[in-house]
C-alpha positions as protocol buffer text, in pm:
chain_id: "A"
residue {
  index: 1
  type: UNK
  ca { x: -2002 y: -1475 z: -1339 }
}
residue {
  index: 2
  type: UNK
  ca { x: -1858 y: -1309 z: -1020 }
}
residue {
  index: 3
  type: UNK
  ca { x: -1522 y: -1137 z: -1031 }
}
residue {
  index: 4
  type: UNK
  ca { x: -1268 y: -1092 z: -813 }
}
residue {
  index: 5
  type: UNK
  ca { x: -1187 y: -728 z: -824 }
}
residue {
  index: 6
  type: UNK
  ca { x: -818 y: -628 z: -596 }
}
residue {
  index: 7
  type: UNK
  ca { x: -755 y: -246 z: -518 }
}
residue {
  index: 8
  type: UNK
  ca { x: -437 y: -63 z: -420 }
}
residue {
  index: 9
  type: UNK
  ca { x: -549 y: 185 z: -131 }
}
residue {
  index: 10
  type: UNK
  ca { x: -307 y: 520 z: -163 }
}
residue {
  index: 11
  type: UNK
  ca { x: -373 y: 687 z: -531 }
}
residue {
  index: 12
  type: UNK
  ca { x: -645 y: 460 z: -632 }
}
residue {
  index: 13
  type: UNK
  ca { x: -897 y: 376 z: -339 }
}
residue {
  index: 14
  type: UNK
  ca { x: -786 y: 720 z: -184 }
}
residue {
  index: 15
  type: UNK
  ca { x: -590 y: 1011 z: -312 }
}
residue {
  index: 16
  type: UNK
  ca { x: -284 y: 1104 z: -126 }
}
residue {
  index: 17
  type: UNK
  ca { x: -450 y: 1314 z: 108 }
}
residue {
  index: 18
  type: UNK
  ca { x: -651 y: 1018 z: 252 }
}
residue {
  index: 19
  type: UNK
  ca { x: -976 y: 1196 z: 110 }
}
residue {
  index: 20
  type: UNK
  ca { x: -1229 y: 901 z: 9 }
}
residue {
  index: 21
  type: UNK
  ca { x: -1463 y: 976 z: -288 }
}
residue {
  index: 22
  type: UNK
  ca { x: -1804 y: 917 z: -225 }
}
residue {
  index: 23
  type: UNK
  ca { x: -1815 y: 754 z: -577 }
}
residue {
  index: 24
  type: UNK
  ca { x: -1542 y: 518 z: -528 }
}
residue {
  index: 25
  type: UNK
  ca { x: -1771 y: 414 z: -195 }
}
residue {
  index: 26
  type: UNK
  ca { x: -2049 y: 337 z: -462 }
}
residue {
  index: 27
  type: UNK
  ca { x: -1916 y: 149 z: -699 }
}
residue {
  index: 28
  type: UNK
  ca { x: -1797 y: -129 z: -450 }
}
residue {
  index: 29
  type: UNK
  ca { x: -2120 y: -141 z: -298 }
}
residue {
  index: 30
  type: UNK
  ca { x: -2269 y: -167 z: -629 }
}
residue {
  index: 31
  type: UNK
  ca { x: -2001 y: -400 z: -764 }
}
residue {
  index: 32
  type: UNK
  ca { x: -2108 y: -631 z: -413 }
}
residue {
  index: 33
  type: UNK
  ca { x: -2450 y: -645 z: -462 }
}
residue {
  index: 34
  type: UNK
  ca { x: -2410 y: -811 z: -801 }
}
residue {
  index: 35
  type: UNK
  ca { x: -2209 y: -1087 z: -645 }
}
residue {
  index: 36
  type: UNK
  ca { x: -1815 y: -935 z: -726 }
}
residue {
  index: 37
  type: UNK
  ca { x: -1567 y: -997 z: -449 }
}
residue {
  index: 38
  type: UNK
  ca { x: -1377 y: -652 z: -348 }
}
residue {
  index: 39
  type: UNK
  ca { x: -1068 y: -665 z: -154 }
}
residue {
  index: 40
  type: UNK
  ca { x: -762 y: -391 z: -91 }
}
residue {
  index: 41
  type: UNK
  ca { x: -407 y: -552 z: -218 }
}
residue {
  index: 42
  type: UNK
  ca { x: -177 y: -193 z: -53 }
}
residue {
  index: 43
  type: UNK
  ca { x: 157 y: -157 z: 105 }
}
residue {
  index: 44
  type: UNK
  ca { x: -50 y: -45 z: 432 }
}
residue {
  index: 45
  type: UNK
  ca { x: -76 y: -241 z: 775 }
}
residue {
  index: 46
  type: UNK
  ca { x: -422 y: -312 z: 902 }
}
residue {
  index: 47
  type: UNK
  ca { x: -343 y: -41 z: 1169 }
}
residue {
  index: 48
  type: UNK
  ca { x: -331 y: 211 z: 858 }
}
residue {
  index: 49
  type: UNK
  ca { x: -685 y: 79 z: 739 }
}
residue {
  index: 50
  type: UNK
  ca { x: -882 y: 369 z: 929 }
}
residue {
  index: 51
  type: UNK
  ca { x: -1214 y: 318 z: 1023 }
}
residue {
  index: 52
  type: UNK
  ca { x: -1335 y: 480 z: 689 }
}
residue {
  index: 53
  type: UNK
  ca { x: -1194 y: 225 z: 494 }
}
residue {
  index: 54
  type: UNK
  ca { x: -1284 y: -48 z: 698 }
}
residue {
  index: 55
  type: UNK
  ca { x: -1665 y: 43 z: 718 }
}
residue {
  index: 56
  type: UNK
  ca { x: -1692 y: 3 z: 354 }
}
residue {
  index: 57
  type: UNK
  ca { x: -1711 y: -345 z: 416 }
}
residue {
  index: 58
  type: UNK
  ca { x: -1459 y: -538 z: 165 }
}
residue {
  index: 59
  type: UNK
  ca { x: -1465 y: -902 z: 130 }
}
residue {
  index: 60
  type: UNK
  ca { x: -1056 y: -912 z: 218 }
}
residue {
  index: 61
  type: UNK
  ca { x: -751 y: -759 z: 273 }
}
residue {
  index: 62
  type: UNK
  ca { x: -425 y: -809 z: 151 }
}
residue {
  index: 63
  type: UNK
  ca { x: -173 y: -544 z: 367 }
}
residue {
  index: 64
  type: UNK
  ca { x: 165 y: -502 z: 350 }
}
residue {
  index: 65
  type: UNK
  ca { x: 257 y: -602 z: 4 }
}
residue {
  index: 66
  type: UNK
  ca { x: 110 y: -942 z: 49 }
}
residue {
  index: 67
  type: UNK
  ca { x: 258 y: -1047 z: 381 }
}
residue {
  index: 68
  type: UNK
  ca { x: -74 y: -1010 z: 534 }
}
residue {
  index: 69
  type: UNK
  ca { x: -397 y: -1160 z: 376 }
}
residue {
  index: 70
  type: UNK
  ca { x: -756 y: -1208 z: 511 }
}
residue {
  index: 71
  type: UNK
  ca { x: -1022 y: -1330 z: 313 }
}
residue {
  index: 72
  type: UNK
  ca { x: -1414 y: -1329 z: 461 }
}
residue {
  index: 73
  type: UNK
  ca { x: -1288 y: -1253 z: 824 }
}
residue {
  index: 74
  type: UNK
  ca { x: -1014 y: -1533 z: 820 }
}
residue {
  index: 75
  type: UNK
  ca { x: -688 y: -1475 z: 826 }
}
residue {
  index: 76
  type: UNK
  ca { x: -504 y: -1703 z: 546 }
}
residue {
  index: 77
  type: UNK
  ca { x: -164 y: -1608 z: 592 }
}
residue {
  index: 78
  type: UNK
  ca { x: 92 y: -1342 z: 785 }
}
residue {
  index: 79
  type: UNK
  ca { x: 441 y: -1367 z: 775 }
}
residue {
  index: 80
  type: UNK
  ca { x: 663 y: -1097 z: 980 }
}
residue {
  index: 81
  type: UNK
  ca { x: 991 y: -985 z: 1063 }
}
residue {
  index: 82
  type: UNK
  ca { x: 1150 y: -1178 z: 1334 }
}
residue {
  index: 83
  type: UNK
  ca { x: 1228 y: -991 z: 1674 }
}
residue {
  index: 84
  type: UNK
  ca { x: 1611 y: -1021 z: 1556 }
}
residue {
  index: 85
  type: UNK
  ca { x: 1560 y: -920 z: 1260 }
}
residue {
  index: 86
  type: UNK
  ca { x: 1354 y: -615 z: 1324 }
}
residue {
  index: 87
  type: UNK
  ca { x: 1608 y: -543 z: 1623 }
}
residue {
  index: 88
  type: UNK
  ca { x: 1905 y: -523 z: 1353 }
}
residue {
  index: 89
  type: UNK
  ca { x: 1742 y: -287 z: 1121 }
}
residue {
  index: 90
  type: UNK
  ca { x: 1634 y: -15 z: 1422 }
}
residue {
  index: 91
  type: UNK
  ca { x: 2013 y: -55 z: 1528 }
}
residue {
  index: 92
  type: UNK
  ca { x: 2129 y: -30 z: 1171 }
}
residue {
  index: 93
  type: UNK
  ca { x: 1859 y: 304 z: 1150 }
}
residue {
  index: 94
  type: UNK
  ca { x: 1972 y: 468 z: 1498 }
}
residue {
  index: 95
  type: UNK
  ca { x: 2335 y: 393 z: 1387 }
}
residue {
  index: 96
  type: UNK
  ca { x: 2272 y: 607 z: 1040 }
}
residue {
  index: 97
  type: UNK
  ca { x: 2064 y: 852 z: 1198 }
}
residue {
  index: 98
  type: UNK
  ca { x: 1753 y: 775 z: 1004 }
}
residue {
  index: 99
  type: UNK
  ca { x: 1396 y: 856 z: 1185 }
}
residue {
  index: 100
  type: UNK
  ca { x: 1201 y: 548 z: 1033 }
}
residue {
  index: 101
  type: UNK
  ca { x: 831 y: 403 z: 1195 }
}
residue {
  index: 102
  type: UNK
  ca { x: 779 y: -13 z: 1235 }
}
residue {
  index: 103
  type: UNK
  ca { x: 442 y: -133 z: 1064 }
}
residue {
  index: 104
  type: UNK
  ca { x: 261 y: -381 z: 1249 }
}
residue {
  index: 105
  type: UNK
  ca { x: -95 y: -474 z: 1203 }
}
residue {
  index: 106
  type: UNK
  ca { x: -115 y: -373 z: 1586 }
}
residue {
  index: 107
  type: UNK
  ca { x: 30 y: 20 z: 1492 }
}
residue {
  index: 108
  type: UNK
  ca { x: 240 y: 238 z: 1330 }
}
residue {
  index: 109
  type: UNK
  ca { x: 555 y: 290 z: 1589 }
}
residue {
  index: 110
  type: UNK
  ca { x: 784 y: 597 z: 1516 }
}
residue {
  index: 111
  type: UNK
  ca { x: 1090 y: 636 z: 1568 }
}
residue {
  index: 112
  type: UNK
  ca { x: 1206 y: 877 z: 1891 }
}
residue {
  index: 113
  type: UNK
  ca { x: 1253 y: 1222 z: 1625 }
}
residue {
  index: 114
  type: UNK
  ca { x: 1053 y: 1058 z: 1280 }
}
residue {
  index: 115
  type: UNK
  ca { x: 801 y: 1313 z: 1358 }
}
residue {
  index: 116
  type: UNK
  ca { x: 1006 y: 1629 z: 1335 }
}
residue {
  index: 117
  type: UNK
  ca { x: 1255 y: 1512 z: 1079 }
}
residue {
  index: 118
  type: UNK
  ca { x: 926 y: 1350 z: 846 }
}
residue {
  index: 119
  type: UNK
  ca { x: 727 y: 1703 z: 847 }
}
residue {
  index: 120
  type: UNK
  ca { x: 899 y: 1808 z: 508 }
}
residue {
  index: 121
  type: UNK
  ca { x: 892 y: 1479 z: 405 }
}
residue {
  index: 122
  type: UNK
  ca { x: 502 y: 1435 z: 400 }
}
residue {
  index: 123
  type: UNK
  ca { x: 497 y: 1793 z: 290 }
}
residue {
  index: 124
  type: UNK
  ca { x: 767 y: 1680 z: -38 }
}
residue {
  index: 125
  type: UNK
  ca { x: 557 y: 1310 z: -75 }
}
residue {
  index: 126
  type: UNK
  ca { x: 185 y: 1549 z: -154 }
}
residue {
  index: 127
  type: UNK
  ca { x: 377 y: 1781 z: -400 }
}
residue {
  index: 128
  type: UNK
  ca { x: 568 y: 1499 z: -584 }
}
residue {
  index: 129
  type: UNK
  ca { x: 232 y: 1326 z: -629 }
}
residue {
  index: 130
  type: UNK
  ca { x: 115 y: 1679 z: -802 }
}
residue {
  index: 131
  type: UNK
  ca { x: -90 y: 1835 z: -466 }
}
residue {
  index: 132
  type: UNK
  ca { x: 33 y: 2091 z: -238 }
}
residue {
  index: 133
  type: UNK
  ca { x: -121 y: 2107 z: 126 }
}
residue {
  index: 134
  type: UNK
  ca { x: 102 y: 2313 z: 371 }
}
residue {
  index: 135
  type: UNK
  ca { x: -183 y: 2186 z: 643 }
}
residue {
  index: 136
  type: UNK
  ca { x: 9 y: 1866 z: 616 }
}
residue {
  index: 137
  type: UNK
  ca { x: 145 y: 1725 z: 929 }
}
residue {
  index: 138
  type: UNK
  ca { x: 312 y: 1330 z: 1017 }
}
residue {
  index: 139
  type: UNK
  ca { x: 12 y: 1347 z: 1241 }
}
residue {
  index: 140
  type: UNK
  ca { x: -245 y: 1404 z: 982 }
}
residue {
  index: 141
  type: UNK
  ca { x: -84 y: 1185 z: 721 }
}
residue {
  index: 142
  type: UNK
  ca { x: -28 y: 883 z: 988 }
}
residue {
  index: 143
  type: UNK
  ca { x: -331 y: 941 z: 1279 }
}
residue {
  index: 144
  type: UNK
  ca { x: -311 y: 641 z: 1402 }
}
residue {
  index: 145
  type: UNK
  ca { x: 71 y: 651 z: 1439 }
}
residue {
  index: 146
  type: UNK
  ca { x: 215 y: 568 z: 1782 }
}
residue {
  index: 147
  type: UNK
  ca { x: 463 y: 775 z: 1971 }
}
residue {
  index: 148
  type: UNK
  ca { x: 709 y: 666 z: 2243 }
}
residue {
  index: 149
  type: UNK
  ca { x: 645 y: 286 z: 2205 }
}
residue {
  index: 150
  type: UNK
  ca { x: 881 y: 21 z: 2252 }
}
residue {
  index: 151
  type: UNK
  ca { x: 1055 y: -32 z: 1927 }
}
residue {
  index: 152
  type: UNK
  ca { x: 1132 y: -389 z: 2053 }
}
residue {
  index: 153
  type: UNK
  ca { x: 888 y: -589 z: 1856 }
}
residue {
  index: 154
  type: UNK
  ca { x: 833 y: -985 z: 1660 }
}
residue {
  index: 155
  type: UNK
  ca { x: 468 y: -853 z: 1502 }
}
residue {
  index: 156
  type: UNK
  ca { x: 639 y: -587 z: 1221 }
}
residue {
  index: 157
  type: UNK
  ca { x: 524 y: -633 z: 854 }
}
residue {
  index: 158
  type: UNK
  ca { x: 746 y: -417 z: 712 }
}
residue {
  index: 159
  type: UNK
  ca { x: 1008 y: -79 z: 830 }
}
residue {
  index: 160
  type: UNK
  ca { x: 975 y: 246 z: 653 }
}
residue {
  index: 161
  type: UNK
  ca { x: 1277 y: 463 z: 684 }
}
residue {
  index: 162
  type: UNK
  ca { x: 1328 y: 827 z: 569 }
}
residue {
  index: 163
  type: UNK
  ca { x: 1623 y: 877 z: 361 }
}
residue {
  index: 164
  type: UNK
  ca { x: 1846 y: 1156 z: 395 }
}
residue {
  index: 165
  type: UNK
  ca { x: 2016 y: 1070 z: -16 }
}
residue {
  index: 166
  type: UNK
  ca { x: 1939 y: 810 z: -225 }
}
residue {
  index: 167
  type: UNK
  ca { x: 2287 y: 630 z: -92 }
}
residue {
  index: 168
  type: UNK
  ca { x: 2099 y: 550 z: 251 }
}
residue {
  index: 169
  type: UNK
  ca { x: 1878 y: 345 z: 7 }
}
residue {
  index: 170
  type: UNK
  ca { x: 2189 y: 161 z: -173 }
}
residue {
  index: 171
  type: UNK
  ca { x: 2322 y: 117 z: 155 }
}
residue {
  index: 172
  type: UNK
  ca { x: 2019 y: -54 z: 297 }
}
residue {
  index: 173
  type: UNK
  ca { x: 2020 y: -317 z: -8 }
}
residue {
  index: 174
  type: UNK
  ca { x: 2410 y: -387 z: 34 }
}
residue {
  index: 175
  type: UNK
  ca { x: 2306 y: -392 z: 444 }
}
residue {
  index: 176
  type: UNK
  ca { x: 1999 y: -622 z: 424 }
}
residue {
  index: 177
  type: UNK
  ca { x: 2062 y: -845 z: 130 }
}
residue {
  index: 178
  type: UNK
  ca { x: 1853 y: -1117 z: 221 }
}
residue {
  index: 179
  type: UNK
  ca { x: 1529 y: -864 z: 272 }
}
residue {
  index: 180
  type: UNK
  ca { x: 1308 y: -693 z: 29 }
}
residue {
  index: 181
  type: UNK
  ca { x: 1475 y: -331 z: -13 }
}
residue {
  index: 182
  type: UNK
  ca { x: 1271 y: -45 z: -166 }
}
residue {
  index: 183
  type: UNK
  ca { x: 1194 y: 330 z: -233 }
}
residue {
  index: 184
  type: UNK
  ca { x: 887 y: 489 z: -217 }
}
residue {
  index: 185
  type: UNK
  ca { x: 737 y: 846 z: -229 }
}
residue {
  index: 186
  type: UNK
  ca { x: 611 y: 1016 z: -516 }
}
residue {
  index: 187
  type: UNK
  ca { x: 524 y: 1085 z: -869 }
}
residue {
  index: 188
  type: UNK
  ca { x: 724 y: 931 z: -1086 }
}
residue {
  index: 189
  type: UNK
  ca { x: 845 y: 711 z: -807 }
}
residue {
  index: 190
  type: UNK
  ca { x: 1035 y: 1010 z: -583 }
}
residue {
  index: 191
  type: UNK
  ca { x: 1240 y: 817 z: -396 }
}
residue {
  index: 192
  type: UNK
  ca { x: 1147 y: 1004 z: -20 }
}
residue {
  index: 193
  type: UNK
  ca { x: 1139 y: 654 z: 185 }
}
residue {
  index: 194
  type: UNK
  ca { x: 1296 y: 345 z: 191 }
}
residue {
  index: 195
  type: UNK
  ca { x: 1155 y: 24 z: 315 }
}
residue {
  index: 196
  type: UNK
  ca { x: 1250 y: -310 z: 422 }
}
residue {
  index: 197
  type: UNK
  ca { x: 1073 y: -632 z: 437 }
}
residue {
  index: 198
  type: UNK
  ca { x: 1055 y: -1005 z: 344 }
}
residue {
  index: 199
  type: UNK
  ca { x: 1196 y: -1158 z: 5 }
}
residue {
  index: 200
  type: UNK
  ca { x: 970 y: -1301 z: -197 }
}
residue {
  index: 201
  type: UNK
  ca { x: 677 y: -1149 z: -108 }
}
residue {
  index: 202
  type: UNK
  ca { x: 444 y: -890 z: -320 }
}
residue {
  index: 203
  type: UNK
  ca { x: 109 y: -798 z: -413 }
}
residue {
  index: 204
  type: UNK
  ca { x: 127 y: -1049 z: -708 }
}
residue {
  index: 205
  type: UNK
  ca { x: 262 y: -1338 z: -508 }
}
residue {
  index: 206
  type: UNK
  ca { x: -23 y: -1279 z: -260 }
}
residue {
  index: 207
  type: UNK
  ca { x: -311 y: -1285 z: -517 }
}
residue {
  index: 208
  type: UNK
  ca { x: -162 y: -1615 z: -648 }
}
residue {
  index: 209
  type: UNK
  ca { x: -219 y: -1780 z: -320 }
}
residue {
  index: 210
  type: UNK
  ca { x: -590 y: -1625 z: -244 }
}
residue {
  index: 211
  type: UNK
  ca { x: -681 y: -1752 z: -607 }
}
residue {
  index: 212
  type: UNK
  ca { x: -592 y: -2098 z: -603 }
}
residue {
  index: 213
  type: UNK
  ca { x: -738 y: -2111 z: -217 }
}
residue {
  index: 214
  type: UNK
  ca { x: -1037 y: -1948 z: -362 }
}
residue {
  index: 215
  type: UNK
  ca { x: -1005 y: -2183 z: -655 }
}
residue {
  index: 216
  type: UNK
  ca { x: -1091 y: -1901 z: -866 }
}
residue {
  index: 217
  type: UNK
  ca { x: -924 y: -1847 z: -1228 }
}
residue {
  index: 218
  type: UNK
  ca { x: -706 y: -1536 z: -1260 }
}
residue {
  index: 219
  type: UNK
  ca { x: -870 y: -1449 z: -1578 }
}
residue {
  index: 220
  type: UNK
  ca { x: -1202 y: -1381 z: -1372 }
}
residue {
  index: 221
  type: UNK
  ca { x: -1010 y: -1069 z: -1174 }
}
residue {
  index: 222
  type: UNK
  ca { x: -971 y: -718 z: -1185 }
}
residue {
  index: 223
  type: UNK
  ca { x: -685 y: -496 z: -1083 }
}
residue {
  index: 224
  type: UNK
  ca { x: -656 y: -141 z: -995 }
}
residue {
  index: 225
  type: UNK
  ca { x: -341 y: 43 z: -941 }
}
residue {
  index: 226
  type: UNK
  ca { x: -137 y: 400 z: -962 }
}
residue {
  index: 227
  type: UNK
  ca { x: 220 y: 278 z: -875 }
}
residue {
  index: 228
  type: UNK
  ca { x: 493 y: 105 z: -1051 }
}
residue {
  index: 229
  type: UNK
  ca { x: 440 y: -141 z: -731 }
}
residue {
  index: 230
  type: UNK
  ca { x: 115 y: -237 z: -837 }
}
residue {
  index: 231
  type: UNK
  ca { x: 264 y: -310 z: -1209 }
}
residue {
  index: 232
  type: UNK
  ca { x: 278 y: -724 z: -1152 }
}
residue {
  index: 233
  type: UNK
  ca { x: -34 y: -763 z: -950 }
}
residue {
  index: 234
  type: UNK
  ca { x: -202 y: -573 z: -1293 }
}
residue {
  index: 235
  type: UNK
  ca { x: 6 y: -854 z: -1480 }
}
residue {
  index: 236
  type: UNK
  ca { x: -117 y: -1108 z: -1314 }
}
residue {
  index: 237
  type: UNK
  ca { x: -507 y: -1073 z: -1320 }
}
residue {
  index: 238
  type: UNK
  ca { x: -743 y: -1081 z: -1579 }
}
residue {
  index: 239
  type: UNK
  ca { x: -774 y: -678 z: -1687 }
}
residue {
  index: 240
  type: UNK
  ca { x: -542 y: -451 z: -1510 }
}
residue {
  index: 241
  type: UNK
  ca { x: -673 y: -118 z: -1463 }
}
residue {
  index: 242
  type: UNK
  ca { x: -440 y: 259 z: -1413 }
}
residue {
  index: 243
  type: UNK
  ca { x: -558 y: 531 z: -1240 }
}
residue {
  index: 244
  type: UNK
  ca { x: -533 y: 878 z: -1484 }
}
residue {
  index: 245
  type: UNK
  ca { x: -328 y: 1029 z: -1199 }
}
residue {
  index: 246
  type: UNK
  ca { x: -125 y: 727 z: -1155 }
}
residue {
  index: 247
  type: UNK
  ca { x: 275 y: 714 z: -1286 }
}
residue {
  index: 248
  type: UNK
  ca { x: 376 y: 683 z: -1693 }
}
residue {
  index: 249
  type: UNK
  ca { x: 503 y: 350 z: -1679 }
}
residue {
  index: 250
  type: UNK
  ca { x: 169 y: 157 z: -1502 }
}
residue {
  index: 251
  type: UNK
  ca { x: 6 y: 322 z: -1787 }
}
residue {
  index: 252
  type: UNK
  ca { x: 160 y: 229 z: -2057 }
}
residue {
  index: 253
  type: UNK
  ca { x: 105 y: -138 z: -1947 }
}
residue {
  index: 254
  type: UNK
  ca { x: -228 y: -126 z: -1821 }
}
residue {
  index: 255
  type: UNK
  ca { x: -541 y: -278 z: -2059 }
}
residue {
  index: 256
  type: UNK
  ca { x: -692 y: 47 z: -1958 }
}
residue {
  index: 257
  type: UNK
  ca { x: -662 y: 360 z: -1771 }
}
residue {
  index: 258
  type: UNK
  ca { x: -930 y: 503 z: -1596 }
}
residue {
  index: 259
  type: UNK
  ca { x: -1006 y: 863 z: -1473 }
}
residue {
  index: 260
  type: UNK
  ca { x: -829 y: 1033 z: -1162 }
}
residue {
  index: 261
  type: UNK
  ca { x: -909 y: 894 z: -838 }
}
residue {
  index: 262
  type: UNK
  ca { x: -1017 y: 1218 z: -757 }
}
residue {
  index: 263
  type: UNK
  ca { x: -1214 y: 1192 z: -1088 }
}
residue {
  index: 264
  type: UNK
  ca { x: -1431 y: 927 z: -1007 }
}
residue {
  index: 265
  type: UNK
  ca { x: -1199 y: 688 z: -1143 }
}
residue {
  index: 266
  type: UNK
  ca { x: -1268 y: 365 z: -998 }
}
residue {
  index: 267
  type: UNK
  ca { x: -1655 y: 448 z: -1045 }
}
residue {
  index: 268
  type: UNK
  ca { x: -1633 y: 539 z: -1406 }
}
residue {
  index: 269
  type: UNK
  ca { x: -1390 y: 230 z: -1442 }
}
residue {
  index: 270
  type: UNK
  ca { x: -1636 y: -31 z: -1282 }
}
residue {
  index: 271
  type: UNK
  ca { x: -1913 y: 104 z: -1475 }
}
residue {
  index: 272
  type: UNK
  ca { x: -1725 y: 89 z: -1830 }
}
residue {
  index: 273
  type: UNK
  ca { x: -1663 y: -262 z: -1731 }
}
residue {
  index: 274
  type: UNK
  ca { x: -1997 y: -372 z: -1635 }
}
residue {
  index: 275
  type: UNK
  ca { x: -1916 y: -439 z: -1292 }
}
residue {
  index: 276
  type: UNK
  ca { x: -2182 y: -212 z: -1157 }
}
């Protein structure tokens, strides 16, 4: 019977430094050609999906946390940030002094200084996640990112937001109580950014809806995750798969954990499944 198989992108699909095994690349290929349906469930816009991602050829996308989901080349749902509402946070952000970039499906827009003030901050996100790369640049870690854009916008998924403490973070959520408030970062969930986005909304809530549009029955799907994010989308499906480099506490929950990513984790994972 075909499976539905659902992929977070940064520490599973890819390691943190973007690099894309040539394994992983296989085993979706091979999991395709025996009927499975592969899509990406990640915290990334569709502007993040570079061209090497997108030229596997998955059967759907689910972006920012499950605001955004396309299934076969239709687009099922989006839901977004109002102008006002995106307008209040970037006034909120200047306000505080934060450098912070808007995530739209259309781009990545940065704030006026984000890419000065976020060099030690991509720099501190590698390490935490157990790498070092002192190549590491915003540019390299965001390519696609847009500089010197109007930060005036009604298309933003989500806003990312470097924090100076962990108390810009606390006073985000006391700031923005009807939104989504988070931290993200590093091993052992480093708090280095904070987000903000809809309420309501995550990866599991977006896999609900594809399923019962698909008609499919969750116990038929696979998920693959690193992140304590990607802890209720493994909930929800049928086998919920860790990376070996991903955090102690998806782990401990998952039905199984797999190899590094680097270690030809999702190949050796899809093969001790039978998916391949």
């Amino acid at each position: 019977m075909s499976k539905y198989i659902f992929l977070d992108v940064d520490g599973t699909l890819v390691t943190y430094e973007n690099h894309l095994p040539d394994s992983a690349v296989k085993a979706i290929k091979a999991a395709q050609a025996k009927g499975h349906k592969v899509y990406t469930v990640t915290g990334r816009s569709k502007a993040e999906m570079y061209q090497e991602i997108q030229d596997i050829g998955f059967d759907g996308y689910i972006g920012g946390n499950g605001n955004y989901i396309e299934s076969d080349g239709d687009v099922l749902a989006h839901r977004t940030l109002t102008a006002e509402d995106t307008n209040r946070i970037v006034n909120w952000l200047h306000e505080r002094g934060l450098e912070f970039y808007l995530e739209a499906n259309s781009g990545l827009y940065a704030s006026g200084k984000f890419e000065e003030r976020g060099l030690q901050t991509m720099k501190d996100y590698i390490a935490y996640k157990g790498k070092e790369d002192n190549s590491m640049t915003v540019r390299k870690a965001f390519p696609e990112m847009l500089f010197g854009e109007s930060l005036e916008r009604s298309d933003i998924n989500k806003v990312s937001f470097i924090l100076d403490s962990y108390q810009d973070f606390k006073d985000a959520k006391a700031a923005f109580p009807e939104f989504k408030v988070g931290t993200w970062g590093g091993r052992g969930e480093k708090a280095l950014f904070g987000d903000i986005a809809l309420a309501g909304i995550n990866k599991q809530t977006a896999l609900d809806f594809l399923l019962k549009e698909k008609g499919v029955d969750r116990q038929e799907t696979f998920a693959f995750g690193d992140a304590n994010i990607d802890i209720p989308m493994l909930e929800f499906c049928g086998v919920g798969v860790a990376m070996g480099s991903g955090g102690d506490g998806i782990k401990a929950m998952a039905d199984y954990v797999t190899d590094a990513t680097e270690d030809d984790g999702l190949y050796n994972a899809f093969k001790h499944f039978d998916l391949i």
